[in-house]
C-alpha distance (Angstrom), angle and dihedral (degrees) to the residues before:
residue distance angle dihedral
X1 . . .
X2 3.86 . .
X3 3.41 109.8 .
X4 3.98 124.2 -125.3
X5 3.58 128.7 -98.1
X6 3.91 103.9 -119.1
X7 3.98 95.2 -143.3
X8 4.26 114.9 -156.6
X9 3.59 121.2 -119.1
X10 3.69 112.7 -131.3
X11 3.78 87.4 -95.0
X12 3.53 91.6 54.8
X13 3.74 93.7 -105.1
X14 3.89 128.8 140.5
X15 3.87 124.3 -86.9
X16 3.92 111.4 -89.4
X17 3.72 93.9 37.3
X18 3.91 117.4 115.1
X19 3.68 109.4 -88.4
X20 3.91 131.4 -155.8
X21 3.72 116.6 -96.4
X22 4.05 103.7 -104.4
X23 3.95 108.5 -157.2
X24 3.57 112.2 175.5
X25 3.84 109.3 -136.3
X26 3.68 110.1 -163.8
X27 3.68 137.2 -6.6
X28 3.62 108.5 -162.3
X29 4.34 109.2 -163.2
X30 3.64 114.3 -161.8
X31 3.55 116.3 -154.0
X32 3.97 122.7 -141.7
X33 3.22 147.9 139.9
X34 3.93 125.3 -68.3
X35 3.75 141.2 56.8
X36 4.18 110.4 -50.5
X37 3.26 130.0 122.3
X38 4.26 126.1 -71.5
X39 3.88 109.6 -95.0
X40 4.20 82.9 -115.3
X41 3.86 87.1 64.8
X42 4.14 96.6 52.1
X43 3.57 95.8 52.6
X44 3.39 101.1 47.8
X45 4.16 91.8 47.1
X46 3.81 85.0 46.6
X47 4.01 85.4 57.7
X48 3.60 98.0 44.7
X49 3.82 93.9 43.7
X50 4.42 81.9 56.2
X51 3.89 95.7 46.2
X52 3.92 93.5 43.9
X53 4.56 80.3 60.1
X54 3.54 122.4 82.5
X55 3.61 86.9 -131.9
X56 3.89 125.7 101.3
X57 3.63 121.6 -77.2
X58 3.38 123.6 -76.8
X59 3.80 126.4 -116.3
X60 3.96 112.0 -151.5
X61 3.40 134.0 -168.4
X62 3.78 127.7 -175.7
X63 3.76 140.3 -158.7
X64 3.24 120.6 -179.8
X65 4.13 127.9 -170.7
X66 3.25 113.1 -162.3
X67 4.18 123.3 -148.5
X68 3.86 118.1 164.9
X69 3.55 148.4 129.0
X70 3.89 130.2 -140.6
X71 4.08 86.6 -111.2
X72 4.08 99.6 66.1
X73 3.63 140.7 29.0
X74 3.41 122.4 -100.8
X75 4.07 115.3 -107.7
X76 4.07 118.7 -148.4
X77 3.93 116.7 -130.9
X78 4.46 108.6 -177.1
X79 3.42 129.3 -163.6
X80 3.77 121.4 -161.7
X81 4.15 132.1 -165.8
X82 3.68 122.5 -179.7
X83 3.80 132.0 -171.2
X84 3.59 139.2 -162.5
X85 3.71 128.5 -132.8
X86 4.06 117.0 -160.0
X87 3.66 121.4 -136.6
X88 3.90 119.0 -95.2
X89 3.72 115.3 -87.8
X90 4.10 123.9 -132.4
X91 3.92 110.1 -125.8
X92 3.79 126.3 -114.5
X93 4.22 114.9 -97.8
X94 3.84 100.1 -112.4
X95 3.69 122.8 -92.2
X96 3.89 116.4 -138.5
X97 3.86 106.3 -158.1
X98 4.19 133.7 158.2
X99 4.05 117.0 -105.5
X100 3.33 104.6 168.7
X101 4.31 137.7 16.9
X102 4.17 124.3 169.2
X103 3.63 132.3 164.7
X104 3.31 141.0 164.6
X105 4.04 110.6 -74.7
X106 3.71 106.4 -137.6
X107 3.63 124.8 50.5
X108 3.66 148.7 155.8
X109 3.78 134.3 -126.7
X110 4.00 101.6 -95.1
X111 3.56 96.8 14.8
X112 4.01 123.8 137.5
X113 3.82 115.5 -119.3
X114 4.07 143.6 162.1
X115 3.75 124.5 -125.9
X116 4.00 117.0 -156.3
X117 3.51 126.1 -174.0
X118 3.98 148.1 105.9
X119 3.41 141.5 -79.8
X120 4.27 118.2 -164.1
X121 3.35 138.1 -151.9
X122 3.90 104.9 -147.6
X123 3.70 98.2 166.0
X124 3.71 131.1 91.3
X125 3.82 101.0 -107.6
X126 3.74 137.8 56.2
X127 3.56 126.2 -98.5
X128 3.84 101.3 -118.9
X129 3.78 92.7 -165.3
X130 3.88 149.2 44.1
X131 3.38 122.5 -98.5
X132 3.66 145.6 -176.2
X133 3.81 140.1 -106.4
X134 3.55 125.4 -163.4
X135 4.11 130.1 -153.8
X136 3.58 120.1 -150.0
X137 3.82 132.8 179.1
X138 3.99 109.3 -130.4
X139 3.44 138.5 -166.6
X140 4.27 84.1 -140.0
X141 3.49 139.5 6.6
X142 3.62 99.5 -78.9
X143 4.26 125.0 65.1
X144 3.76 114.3 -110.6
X145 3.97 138.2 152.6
X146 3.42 86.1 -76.0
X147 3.90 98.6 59.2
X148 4.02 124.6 92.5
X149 3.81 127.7 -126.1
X150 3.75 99.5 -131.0
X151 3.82 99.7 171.1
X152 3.82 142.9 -36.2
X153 4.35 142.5 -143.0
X154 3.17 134.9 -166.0
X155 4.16 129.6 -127.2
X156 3.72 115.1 -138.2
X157 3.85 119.2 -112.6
X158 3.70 108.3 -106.4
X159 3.98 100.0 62.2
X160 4.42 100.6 152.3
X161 3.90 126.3 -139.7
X162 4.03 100.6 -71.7
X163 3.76 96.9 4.0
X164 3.75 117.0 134.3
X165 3.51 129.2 -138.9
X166 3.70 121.0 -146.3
X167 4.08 121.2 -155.4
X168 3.97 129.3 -172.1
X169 3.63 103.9 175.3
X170 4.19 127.5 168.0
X171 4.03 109.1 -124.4
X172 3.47 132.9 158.8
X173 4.19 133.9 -136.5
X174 3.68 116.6 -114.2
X175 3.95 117.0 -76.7
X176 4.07 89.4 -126.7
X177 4.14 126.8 10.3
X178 3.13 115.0 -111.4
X179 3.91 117.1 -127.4
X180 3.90 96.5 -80.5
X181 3.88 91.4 48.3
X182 3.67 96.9 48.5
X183 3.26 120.6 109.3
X184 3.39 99.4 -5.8
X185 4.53 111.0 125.7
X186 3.93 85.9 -134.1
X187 3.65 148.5 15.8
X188 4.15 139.1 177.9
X189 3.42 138.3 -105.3
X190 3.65 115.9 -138.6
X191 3.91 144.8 -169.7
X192 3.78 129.9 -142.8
X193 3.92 107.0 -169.6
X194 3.88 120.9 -149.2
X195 3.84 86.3 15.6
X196 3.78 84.0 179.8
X197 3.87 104.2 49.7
X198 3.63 81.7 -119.1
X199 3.99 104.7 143.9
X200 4.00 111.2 46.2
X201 3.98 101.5 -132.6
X202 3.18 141.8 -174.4
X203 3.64 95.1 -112.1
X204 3.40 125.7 32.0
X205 3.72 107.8 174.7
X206 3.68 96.0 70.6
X207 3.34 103.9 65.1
X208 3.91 94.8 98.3
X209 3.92 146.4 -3.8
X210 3.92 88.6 53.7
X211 3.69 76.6 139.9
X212 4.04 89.7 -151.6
X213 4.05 113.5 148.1
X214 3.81 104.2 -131.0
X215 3.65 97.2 11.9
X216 4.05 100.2 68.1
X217 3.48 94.5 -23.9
X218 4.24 138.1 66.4
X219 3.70 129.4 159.9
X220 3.27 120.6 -132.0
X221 4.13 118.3 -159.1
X222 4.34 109.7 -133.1
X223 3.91 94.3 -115.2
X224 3.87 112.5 -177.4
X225 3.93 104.2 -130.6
X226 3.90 123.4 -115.3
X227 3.88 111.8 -118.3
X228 3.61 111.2 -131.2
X229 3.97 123.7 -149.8
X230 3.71 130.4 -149.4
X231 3.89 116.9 -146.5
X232 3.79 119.0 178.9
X233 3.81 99.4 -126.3
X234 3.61 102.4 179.3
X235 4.05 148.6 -12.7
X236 3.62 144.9 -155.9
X237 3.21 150.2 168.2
X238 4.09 135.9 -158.6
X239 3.10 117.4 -138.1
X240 3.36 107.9 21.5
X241 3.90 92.4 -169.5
X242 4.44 107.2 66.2
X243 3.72 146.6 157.6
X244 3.63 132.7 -133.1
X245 4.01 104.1 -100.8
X246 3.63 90.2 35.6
X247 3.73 140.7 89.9
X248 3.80 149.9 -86.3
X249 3.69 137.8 -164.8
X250 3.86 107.3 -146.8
X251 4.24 116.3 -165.0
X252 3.91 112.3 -167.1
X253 3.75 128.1 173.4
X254 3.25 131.7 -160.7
X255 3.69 143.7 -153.4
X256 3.75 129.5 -151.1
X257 4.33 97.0 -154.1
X258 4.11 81.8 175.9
X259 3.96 139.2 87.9
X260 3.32 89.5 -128.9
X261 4.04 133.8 90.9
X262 3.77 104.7 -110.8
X263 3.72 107.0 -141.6
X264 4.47 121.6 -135.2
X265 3.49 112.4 -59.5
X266 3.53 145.7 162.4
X267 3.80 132.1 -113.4
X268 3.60 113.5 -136.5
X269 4.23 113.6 -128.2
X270 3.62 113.6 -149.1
X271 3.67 136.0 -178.7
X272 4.08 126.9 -166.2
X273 3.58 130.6 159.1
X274 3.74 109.8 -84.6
X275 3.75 108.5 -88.0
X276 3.68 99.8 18.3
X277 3.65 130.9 108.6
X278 4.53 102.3 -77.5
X279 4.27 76.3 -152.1
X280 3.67 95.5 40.7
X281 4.14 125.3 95.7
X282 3.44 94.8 -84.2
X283 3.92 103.2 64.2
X284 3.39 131.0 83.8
X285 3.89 141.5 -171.9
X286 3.52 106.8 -104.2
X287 4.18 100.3 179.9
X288 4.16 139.8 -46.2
X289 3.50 129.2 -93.3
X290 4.38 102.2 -148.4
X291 3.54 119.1 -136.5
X292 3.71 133.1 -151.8
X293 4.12 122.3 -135.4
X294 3.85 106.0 -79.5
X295 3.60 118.9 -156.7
X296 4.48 126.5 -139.8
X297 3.62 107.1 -55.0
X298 3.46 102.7 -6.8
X299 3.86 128.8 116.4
X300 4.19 135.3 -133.5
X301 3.51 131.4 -146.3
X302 3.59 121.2 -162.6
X303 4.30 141.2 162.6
X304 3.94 134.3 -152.7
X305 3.58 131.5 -169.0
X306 4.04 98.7 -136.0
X307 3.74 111.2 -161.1
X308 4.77 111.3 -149.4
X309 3.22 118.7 -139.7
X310 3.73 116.6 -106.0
X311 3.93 87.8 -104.5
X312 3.33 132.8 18.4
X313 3.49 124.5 -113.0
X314 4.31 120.8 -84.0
X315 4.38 83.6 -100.8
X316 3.65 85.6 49.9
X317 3.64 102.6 49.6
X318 3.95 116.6 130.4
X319 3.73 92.7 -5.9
X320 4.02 106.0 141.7
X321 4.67 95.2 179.8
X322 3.70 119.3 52.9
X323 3.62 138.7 169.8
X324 3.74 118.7 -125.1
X325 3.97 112.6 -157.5
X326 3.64 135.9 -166.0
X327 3.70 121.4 -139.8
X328 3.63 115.3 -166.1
X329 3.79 123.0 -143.7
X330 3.96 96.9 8.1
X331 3.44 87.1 178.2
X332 3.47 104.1 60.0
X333 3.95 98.1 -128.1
X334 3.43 97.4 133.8
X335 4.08 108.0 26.7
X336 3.68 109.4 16.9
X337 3.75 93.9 -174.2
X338 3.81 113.0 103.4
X339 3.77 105.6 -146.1
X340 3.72 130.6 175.5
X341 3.97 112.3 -87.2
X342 3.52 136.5 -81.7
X343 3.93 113.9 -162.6
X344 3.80 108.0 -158.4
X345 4.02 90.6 -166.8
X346 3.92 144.1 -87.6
X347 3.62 112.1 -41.5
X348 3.78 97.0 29.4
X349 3.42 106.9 59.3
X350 3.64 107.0 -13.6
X351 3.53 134.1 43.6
X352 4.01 141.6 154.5
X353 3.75 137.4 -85.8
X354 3.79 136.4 -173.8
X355 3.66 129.0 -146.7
X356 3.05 140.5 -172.6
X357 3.79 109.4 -115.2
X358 3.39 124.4 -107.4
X359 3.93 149.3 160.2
X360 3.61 124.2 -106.9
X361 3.97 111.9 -109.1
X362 3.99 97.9 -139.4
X363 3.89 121.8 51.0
X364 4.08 112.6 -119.5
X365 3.92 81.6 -109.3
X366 3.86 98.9 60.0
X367 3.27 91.7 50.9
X368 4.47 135.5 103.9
X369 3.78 117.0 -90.9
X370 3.75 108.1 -160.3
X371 3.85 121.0 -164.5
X372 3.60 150.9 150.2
X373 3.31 124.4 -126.8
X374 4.05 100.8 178.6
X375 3.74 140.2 36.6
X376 3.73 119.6 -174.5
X377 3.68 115.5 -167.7
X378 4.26 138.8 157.2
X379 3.06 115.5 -90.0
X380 3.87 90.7 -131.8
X381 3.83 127.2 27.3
X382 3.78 138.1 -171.9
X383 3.61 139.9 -147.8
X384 3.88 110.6 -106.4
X385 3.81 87.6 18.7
X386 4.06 129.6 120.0
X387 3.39 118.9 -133.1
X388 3.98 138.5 176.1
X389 3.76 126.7 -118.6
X390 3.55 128.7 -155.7
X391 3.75 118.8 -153.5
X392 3.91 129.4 167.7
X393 3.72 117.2 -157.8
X394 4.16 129.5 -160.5
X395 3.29 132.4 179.1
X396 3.91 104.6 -154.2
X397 3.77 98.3 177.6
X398 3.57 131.9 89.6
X399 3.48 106.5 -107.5
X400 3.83 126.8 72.7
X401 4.17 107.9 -112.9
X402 3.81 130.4 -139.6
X403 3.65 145.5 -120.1
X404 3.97 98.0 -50.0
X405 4.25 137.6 167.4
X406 3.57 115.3 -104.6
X407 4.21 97.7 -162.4
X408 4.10 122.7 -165.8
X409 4.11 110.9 -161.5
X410 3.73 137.2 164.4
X411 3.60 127.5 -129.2
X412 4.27 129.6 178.3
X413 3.58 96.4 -157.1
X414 3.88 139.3 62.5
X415 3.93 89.0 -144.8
X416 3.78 103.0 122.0
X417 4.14 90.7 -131.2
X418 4.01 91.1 44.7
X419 3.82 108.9 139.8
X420 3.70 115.5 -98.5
X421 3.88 125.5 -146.8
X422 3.77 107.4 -145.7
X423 3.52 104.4 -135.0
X424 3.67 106.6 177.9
X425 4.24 136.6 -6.5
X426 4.24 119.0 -148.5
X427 3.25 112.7 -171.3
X428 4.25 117.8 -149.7
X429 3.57 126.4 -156.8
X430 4.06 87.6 -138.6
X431 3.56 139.7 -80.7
X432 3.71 129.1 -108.1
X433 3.97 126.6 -121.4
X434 3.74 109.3 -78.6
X435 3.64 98.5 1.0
X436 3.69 134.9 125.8
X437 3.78 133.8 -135.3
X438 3.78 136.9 -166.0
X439 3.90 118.4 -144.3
X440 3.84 119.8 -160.8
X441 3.66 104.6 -170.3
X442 4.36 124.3 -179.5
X443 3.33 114.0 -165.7
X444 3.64 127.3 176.4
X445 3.65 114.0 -147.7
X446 3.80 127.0 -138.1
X447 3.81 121.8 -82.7
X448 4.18 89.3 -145.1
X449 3.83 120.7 40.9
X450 3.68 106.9 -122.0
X451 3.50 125.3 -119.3
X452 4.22 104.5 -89.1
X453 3.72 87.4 55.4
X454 3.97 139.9 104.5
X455 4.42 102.8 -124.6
X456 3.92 79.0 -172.9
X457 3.68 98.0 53.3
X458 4.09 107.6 112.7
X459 3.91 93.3 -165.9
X460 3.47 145.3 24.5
X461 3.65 142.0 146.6
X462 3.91 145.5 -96.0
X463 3.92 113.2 -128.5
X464 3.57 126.9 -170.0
X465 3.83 115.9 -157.2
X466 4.15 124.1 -176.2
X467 3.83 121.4 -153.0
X468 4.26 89.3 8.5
X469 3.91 83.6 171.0
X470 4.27 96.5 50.3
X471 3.84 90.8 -128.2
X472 3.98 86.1 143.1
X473 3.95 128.6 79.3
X474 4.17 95.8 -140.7
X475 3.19 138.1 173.9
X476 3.69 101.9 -113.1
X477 3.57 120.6 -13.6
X478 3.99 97.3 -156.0
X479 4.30 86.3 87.2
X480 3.96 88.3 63.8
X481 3.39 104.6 79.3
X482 4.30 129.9 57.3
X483 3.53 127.7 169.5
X484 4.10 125.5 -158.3
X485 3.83 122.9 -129.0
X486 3.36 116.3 -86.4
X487 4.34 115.5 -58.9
X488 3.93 126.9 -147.8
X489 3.61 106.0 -122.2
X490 3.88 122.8 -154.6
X491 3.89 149.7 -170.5
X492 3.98 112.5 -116.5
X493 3.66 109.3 -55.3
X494 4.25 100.5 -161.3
X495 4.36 87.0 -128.2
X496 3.62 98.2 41.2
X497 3.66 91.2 -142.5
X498 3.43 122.0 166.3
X499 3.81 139.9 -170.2
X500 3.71 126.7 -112.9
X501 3.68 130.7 -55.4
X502 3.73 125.2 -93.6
X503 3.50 129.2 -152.2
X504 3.85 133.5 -159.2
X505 3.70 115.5 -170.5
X506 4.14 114.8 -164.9
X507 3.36 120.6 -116.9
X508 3.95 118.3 -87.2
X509 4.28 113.0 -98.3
X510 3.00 114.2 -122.7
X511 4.08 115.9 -140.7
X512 3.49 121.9 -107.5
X513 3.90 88.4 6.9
X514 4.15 118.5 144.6
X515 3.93 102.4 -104.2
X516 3.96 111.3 -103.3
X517 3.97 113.6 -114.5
X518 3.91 111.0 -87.4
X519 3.62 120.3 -95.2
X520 4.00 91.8 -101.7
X521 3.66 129.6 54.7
X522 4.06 114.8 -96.1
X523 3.25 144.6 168.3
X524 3.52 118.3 -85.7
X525 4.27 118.5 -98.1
X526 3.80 125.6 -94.9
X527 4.00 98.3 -86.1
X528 3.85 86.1 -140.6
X529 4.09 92.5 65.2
X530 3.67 100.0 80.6
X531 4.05 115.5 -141.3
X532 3.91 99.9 -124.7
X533 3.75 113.6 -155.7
X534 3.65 121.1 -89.7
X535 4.05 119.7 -97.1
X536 3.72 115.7 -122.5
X537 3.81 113.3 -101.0
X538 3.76 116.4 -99.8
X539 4.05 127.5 -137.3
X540 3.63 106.0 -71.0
X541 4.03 121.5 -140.2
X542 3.81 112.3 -145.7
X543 4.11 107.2 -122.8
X544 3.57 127.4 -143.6
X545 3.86 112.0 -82.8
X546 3.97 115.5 -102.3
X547 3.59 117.0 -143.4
X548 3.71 112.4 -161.8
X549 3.83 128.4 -161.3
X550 3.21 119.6 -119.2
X551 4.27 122.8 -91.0
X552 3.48 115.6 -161.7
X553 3.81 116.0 -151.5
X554 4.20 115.6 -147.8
X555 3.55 115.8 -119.7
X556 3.97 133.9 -148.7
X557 3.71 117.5 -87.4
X558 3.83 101.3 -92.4
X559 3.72 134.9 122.0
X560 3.89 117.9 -161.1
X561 4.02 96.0 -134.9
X562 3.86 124.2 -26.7
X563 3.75 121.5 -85.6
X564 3.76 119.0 -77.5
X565 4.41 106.9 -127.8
X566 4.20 86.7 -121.1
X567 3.76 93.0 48.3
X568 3.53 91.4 -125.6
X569 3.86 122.2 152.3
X570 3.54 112.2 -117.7
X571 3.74 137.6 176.8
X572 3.73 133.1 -135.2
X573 3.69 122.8 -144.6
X574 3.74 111.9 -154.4
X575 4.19 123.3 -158.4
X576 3.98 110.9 -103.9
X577 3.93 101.7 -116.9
X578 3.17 124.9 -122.5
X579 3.99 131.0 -90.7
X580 3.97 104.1 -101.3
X581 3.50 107.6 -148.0
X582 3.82 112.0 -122.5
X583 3.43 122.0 -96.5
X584 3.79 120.6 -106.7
X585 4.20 122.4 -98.5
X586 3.69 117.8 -99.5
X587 3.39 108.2 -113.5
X588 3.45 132.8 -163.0
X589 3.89 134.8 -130.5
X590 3.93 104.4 -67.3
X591 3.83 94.7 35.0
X592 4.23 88.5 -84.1
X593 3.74 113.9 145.8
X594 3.70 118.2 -123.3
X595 4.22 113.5 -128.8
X596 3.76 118.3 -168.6
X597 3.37 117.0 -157.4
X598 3.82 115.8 -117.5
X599 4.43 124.1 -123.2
X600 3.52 121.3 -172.3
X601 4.03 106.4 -137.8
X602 3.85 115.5 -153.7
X603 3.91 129.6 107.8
X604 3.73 114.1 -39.4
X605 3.77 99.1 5.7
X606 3.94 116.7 118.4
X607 4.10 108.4 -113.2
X608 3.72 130.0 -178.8
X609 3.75 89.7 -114.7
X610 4.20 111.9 47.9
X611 3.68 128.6 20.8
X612 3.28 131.0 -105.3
């Protein structure tokens, strides 16, 4: 059998290898005089010659000048130019990799923060999905067993070939290092790209421990915070002579007595009759005054045009004197412990108004009757730990209520002025007329107790509070406020278990029944408002539960006792001090004994120091 001529590629390769694509540009035919062959002839020996080849066809294109006489034949003179084209190339997977990570350099342990920084695409395809990024706190630049997850984010799906994507998310430290991060002056922040495993890449290796400061890693130094304090400093009010329906101009100052920058707040406007209780039943939040950020021993000035109802509220009716009063930090920003009052005196954070007397428009009967009826707690709760709370809401009045502050606190004593850490704030659109409501509230508890608080206490109990600011015109006001049975608190447990729920239910109301005194001590009601008797309670329609997110609330810069190296929770037992004998009377010359006479000093009441 004859064998076969094994024919070279252009490259010099075998027969039934892939061969280059051979195009033939141009063929250029000169026409002159002599004997060649017609133009017709070349071209179609040039296509025979391609299709007798095993490689692709060839694409031809002719010019042709012509330059003759009638005397000679015209002579043919080509010019060919190929090209190659290569084959088409698959792209790359895509390659998800950190560029860029800042954040601030000093922080504290339970402190809230934002993280900037890039992530990068550096392979050749896009990434067709989201995926996630995770934040730890290291003891170096690299994540290991001994880092913390402090937070995560996700990257939208759609991130191109060399397109960055730039994050500013909120996160906060832990509430308590762990045994590698204590005691150590500094630690890192560090990234772990495609946490997930999400986005199949090219490369897999480099989604963390590059160990590179600023690129996916930044040390931060452990800087104990500053605690900031909020002082009324100063009040007034223009004019001092209003109408219901009209408006006020309100002037606070405040005073930052701490170290520490104070962050935006709001000052709390509040107006009582003059000579009552400005916390007592008969006062009512009439507006906010908004503060700016005030640095360490600096103070703030700011005004706010306060618009009054068209009538006052039923407490308020035909009252001509009042007492407006300045609460500092409403919001609990910088001192989140709710403690009794204070007043420094008229012109700092009280001062007068006048109005013009006037009825209320709704009778006290006519009017909403928030309440709760249930508060589900744990039975035990830790610091640092976040817990669910179960509260159920009815309005048993006969008017629908509006928007309103549903407040969760902690106290450790049964003393009806006990300070009370706010722990969380949910905010409800309203509540129809004979309806019920379900509240599931998480809070996360501070990792330090604040200052205002007993670290030794071994109980205490969750209190739920609606209206805390008395921005609605109720009913009765005594139905707001429910306290659990008493709670085990703990140190850190490392599972932050806890037992079973409890739940206290209030005690049914009956109708027509004279409302029991509030929970706190106040002063006694104007004897010219009379009490009218109470409505009886209408069906009630259960509402659909509300689930609100959790709201964290900052605490002051203090750390019960510093952390143990196995993370355990421990306990410290302190001696019980020692009676102090009291110390002896003052007397005067002659052996008489010296009384001074004793003058309450709060809004309205006559003291040695301001006027009335």
């Amino acid at each position: 059998m004859p064998s076969r001529d094994r024919r070279k590629s252009p490259r010099g390769g075998d027969r039934g290898k892939a061969h280059p694509r051979i195009e033939i540009l141009e063929v250029r035919t000169v026409l002159s005089g002599g004997s060649n062959p017609s133009a017709e002839q070349v071209v179609t020996t040039l296509a025979e010659a391609a299709s007798s080849t095993d490689a692709e066809p060839l694409a031809l294109a002719t010019t042709t000048t012509a330059s003759s006489t009638d005397a000679e034949p015209l002579a043919l003179s080509t010019t060919a130019t190929a090209t190659s084209t290569p084959a088409p190339e698959t792209a790359s997977p895509p390659d998800l990799i950190a560029a860029r990570l800042a954040g601030p350099s000093n922080l504290d342990w339970d402190q809230e923060f934002r993280l900037e920084g890039s992530i990068l695409n550096q392979g050749g395809s896009i990434a067709d999905s989201a995926f996630r990024v995770d934040v730890f706190a290291s003891p170096t630049t690299k994540t290991n067993r001994d880092s913390v997850p402090i937070g995560s984010f996700l990257v939208p799906a759609g991130l191109a070939p060399g397109q960055r994507y730039d994050f500013d998310v909120p996160l906060r430290t832990p509430g308590r290092p762990t045994a590698p991060l204590a005691g150590q002056p500094s630690y890192y922040l560090t990234l772990k790209v495609d946490a997930a495993n999400a986005i199949a890449e090219s490369n897999e290796t480099n989604n963390a421990n590059l160990g590179l400061q600023g690129v996916d890693a930044a040390m931060v130094t452990y800087t104990p915070r500053l605690p900031a304090k909020l002082v009324a400093a100063g009040l007034a009010v223009r004019p001092t002579q209003a109408d219901w329906g009209g408006s006020i101009e309100v002037t606070a100052t405040l005073r930052n007595d701490g170290p520490g920058k104070a962050p935006p707040t709001n000052a709390r406007i509040v107006l009582a009759p003059f000579g009552e209780d400005p916390q007592g039943p008969r006062s009512y939040t009439i507006g906010f005054v908004p503060m700016p950020e005030i640095q360490g021993y600096q103070t703030v000035t700011a005004s706010q045009t306060i618009d009054l109802p068209d009538h006052p509220p039923t407490a308020l009716a035909n009252v001509a004197k009042f007492a407006l009063v300045l609460i500092a930090d409403a919001d609990g920003l910088t001192d989140p412990v709710i403690k009794p009052a204070s007043y420094q005196g008229i012109g700092r954070d009280w001062t007068t108004l006048n109005l013009t007397p006037r009825p209320a428009a709704n009778q006290r009967d006519t009017l909403p009757d928030l309440a709760i009826t249930a508060l589900t707690t744990p039975a035990t709760i830790a610091w640092d730990q976040t817990i669910e709370v179960h509260a159920k809401l009815e309005n048993v009045g006969t008017r629908d209520a509006g928007p309103f502050r549903l407040r969760f606190g902690l106290v450790q004593s049964d003393a009806p002025n006990a300070p009370m850490l706010a722990l969380a704030d949910a905010f409800l659109p309203g509540l129809a007329a004979g309806h019920i409501q379900d509240v599931l509230q998480t809070i996360k508890l501070p990792a330090s107790i604040p200052a205002g608080m007993n670290p030794n206490a071994l109980s205490g109990r969750l209190v739920a509070r609606i209206d805390p600011d008395r921005a609605l015109d109720e009913t009765r006001t005594d139905n707001n406020r429910l306290t659990s049975p008493p709670i085990t608190l703990r140190v850190v447990q490392p599972d932050g278990s806890a037992s079973a729920p409890i739940t206290i239910t209030a005690p049914p109301i009956p109708p027509n029944s004279t409302p029991t005194p509030p929970a706190q001590p106040t002063l006694p009601r104007d004897s010219s408002q009379p009490q009218p008797a109470q409505p009886s309670q209408p069906a009630r329609r259960p509402s659909p539960p509300v689930v609100l997110p959790i709201r964290r609330r900052p605490t002051p810069p203090r750390r019960l006792h510093p952390p143990q190296a196995n993370n355990r929770p421990h306990l410290r037992i302190f001696p019980r001090p020692k009676r102090q004998a009291a110390p002896p009377t003052p007397l005067l010359a002659g052996g008489r004994m010296r009384i001074m006479p004793f003058r309450p000093n709060g809004p309205g009441r006559d003291t040695p120091n301001q006027p009335a």
